[in-house]
N, C-alpha and C positions, 0 to 999 in steps of 0.2 A: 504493500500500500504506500510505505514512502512517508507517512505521517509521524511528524514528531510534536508529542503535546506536553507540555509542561504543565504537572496537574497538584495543584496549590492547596495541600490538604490542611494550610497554619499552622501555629506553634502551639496550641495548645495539648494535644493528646499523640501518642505515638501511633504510626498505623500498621496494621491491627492496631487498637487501641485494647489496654492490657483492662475490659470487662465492656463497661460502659464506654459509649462513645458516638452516638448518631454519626456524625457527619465523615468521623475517620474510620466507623463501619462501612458507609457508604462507598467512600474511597477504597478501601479494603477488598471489597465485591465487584468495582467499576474493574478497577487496574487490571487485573489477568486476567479476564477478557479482551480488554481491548488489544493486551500484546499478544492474546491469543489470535486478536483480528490481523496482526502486522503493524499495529500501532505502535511506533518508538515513545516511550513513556520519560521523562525527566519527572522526580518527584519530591515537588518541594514540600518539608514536612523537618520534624524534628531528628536529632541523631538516632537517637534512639530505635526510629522504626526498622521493620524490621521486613516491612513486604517489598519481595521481588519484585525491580525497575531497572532499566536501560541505564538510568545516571539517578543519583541523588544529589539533593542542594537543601542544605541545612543552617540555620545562622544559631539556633540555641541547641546544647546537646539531648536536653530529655521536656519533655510536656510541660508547660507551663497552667495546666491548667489549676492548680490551686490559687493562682494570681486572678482568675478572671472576674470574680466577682468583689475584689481588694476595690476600694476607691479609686474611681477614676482617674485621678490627680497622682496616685502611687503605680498606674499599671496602661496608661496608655499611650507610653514608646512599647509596647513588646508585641504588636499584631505588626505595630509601622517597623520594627526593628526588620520582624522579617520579611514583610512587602520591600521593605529595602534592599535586602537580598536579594528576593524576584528582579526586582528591576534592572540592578546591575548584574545578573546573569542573563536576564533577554537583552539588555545592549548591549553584551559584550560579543554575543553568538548573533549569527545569522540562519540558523539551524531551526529553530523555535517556526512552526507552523499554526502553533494556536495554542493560547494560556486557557486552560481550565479551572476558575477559580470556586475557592468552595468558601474564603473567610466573608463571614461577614463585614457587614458598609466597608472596612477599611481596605479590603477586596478591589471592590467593585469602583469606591471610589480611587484608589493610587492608580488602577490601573486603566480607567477613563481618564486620569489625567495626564498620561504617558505623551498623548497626542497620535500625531497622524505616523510617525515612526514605530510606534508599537508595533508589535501582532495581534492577530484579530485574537480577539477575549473573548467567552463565553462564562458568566458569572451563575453558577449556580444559587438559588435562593431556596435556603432551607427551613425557615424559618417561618413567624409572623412578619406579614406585610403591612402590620397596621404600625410597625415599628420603622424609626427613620427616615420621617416623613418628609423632612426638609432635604435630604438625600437624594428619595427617591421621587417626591415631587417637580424636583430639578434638574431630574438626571439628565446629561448630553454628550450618549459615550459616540456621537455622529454615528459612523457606519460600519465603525472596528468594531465595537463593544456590545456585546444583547445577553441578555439573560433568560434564563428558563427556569418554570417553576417545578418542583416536585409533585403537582397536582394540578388538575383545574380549578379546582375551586379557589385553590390558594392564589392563583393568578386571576380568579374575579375582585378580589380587593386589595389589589396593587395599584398606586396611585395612574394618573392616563401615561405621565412622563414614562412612566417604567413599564408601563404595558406597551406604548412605542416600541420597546425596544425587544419585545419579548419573542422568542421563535417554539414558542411552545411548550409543552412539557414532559416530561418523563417520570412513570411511576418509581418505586423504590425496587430493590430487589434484593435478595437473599440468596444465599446459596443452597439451604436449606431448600427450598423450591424443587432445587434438581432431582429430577425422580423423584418428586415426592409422590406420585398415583403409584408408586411400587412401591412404597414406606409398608413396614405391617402394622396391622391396627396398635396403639399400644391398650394397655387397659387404665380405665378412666376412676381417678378417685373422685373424692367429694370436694375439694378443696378449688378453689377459686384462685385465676393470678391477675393481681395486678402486676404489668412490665412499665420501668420508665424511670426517669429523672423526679423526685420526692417533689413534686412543686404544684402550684395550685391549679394553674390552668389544667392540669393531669386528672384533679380531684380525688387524690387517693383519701382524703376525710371523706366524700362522699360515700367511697367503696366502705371505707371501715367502718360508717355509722351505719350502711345498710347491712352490713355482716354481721355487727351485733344484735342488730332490732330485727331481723328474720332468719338468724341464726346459722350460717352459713358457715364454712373455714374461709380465710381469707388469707394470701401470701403477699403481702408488697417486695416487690425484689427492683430493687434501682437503688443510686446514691440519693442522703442528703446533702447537699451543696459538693462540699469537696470529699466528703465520707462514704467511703465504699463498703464498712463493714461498721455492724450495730458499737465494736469495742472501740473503734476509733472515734465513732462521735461521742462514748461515752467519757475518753480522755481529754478531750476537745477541753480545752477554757474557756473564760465568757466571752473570747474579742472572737470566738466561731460563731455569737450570737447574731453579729453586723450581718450574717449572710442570711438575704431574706428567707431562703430555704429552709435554712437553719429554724429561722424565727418560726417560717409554716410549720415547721414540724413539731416544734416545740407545742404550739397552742393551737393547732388544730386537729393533728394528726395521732400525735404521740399520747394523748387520754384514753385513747381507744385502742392503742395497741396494748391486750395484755397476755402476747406469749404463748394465746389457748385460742383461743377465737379467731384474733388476730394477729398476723407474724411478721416481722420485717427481718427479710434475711439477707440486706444489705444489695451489693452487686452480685448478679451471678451472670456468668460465660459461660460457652461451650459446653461440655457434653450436662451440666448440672443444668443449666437451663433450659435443655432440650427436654432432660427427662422433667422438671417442674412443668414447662407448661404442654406435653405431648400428655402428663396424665391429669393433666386439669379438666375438667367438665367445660369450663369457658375461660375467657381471657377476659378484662370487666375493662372500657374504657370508660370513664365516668365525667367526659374531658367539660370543661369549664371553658374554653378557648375551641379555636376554628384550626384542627391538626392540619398541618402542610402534607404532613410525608406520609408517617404512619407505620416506620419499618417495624414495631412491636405488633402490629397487626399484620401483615404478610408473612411476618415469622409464625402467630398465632397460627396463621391459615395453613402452613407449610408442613405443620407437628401436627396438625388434624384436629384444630382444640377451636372451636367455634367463638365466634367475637360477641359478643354484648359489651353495646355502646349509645354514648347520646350520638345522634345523628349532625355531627359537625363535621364543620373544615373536607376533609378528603375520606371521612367513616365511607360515606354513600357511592364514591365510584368504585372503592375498595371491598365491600363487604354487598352482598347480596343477602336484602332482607328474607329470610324466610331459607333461605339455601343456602348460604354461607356463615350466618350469625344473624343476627334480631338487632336492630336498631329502634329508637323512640326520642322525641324529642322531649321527654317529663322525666328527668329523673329519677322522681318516685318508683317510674311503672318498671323501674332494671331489675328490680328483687324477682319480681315474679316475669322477666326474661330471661334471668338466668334461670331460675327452675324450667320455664318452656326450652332452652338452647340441649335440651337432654335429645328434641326428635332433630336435632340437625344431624346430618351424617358427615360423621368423622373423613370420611374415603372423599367427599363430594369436596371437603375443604381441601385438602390435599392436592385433588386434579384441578382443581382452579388454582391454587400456587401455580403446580407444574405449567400449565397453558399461560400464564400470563405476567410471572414475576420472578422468571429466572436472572441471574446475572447475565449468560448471552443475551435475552432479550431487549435488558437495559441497555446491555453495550451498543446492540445493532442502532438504538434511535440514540443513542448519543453521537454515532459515526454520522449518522444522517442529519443532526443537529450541526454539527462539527461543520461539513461539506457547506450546510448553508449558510451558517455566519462568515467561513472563508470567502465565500460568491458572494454578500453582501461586503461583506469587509474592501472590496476589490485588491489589489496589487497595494504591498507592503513599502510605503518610502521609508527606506533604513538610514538613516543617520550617516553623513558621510564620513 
């Protein structure tokens, strides 16, 4: 193919990212397909990582993500630190056919401000769009620069600036997917999972006060703030309190957790997490906010564990009401969705992974994304 993409997964987390990690999961799943496709890969990320690339480019040795929620005023040279790196690696090479970026605003912004000497960029958006609004209501990356969202839905409320520029979207994908219509059934216990980062738009209070008041088991399995396991937040001092996650979980969440009913059993990975929610009855999203991506629900669908969810953000092109898991837009009516999500069929979740949320599938419409930001981008003026 001849394609070489410089693919900007920031300094926060290493990739694979060592549990949690949305976006350097993402990247983790993109990259070897693509080089599977012929794609020469350059990958800018931290020392640390560890996933097979053509070249690596790195400015900090290991993930800075304990910094990212520190005050503003203490932590915002370290996204620019390493956009700074990108940049003088793209103008020092001429090699670079198209920057794939995944950091948030600082992304999107350093590298619309390159100018007309850049490479064409394609900025992925992971996120909420209702955020960064003087950013994205002003964007003018001309004819280098466009973005895509991780959903439909998520690109209907993106300001018009950034919807200009937008070439469409691409669902999430999982490895997990692969073959999964040839997975064997696993066997289902009683227990409920919550998947996810401890935070409020998530609503894991919501999950834990339905678990007690109609009696269910309930697993929360994600970090709070920078805490990956229940011992470390318990060592924590009070300056871990600054971190609003922290705070969520302190007063709304953590009353309800007690250890029987309800369990938090911090971050879980690979093969622990597959068996947690392959023998879950359902996966609960209880979200509070409008989900962009939703890779804890593709996963869900992959292990054969039926979704119950409010009906936001990207739930509804992801999850097929009635066939794939039960969605509602009240709340209240989740309790008694998870006891109906017993007649979804485990197999049926499974073949809809496999058919539409592999890793090749995402790569093939990133390839095709890729082709036509370069045709709009026209011919590269390089710097003499």
């Amino acid at each position: 193919m001849g394609l070489t993409v410089l693919m900007n997964a920031g300094p926060w987390l290493s990739v694979p990212p060592p549990g949690y990690g949305g976006i350097e999961n993402v990247v983790a799943t993109l990259v070897p397909e693509l080089r599977r496709l012929g794609v020469r890969v350059v990958l800018a990320s931290v020392g640390s990582s560890t996933l097979a690339a053509d070249e690596r480019l790195s400015v900090f040795a290991d993930g800075q993500f304990p910094s990212l929620q520190r005050p503003y005023n203490q932590v915002c040279g370290i996204a620019q630190a390493h956009l700074g790196g990108v940049v003088r690696a793209v103008r020092g090479r001429d090699d670079i056919d198209l920057v794939h970026d995944h950091v948030e605003a600082v992304g999107l912004a350093t590298l619309a401000a390159m100018g007309a000497d850049g490479p064409p960029v394609l900025h992925t958006l992971h996120w909420d769009l209702g955020k960064h609004p003087d950013l994205y209501g002003q964007l003018d990356g001309g004819n280098r620069v466009r973005v895509n969202g991780v959903s439909a839905a998520q690109l209907t409320r993106a300001p018009a600036a950034l919807r200009a520029h937008s070439v469409g979207h691409v669902h999430l994908a999982t490895p997990l997917a692969v073959d999964a219509d040839r997975r064997p059934a696993v066997e289902k216990g009683e227990h409920v999972v919550v998947l996810g980062r401890i935070n409020p738009g998530k609503g894991q209070d919501v999950a834990a006060r339905l678990a007690q008041r109609a009696g269910f088991p309930l697993v929360l399995a994600g970090p709070v703030g920078p805490y990956h396991r229940p011992e470390e937040l318990a060592a924590a001092d009070g300056q871990a309190r600054q971190n609003p996650d922290v705070r969520y979980w302190d007063e709304r969440v953590a009353p309800h957790v007690d250890g029987v009913r309800v369990r938090w059993v911090g971050t879980v990975a690979g093969r622990d997490r597959d068996d947690l929610v392959a023998s879950a009855r359902a996966t609960l999203f209880p979200l509070r906010w409008e989900e962009p991506g939703g890779t804890a629900v593709v996963e869900s669908l992959a292990l054969g564990t039926p979704v119950v969810a409010t009906a936001r953000g990207c739930l509804p092109e992801l999850v097929t009401h009635g066939r794939t898991g039960l969605l509602t837009d009240d709340e209240d009516e989740l309790a008694d969705l998870l006891v109906a999500s017993s007649l979804i069929d485990p197999d049926e979740c499974r073949r809809e992974a496999a058919r539409r949320f592999t890793p090749a599938i995402m790569a093939e419409r990133y390839i095709e994304l890729y082709d036509r930001v370069r045709s709009l981008a026209g011919p590269v003026l390089r710097a003499a």
